[in-house]
C-alpha positions in Angstrom: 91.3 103.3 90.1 92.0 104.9 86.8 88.8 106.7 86.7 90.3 108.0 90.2 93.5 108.9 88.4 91.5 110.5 85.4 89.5 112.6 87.7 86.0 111.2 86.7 83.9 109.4 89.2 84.8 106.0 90.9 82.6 103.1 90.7 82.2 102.1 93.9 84.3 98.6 93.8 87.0 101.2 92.3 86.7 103.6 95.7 87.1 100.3 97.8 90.0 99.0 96.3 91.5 102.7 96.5 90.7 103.0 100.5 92.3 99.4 100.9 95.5 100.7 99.2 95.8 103.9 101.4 95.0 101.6 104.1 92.2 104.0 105.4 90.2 102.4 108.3 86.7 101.3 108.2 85.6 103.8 110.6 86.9 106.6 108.6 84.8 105.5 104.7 81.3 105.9 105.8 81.8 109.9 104.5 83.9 109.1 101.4 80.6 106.2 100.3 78.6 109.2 101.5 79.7 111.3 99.3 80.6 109.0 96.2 76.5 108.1 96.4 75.7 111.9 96.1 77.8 112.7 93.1 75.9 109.6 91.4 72.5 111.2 92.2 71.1 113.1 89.2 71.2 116.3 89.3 67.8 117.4 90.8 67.8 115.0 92.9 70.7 117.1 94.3 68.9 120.4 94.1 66.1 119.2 96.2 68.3 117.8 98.9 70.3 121.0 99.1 67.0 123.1 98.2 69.0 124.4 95.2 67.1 127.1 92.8 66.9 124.1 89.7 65.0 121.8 92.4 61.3 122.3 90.1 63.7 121.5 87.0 
């Protein structure tokens, strides 16, 4: 959680133990694990999803 706090990243045991807290339910996280695995992705990896202009980079 205090990568959370720091506004870096969360691993995602760190996300999991923040969604308990809030008590968010477990129909709602698909989107938040969703999006937590696309921030991980390097960066072209990105661009090629999303057909970005760096996708040959």
């Amino acid at each position: 959680m205090q990568r959370i706090e720091a506004g870096r990243l969360p691993w995602s045991d760190e996300l999991s133990a923040m969604l308990d807290l809030y008590k968010v339910p477990a129909e709602k996280r698909p989107p938040f694990f969703d999006t937590l695995n696309k921030a991980w992705q390097p960066r072209p990896t990105r661009a090629k999803q999303h057909g970005g202009e760096d996708a040959e980079s």
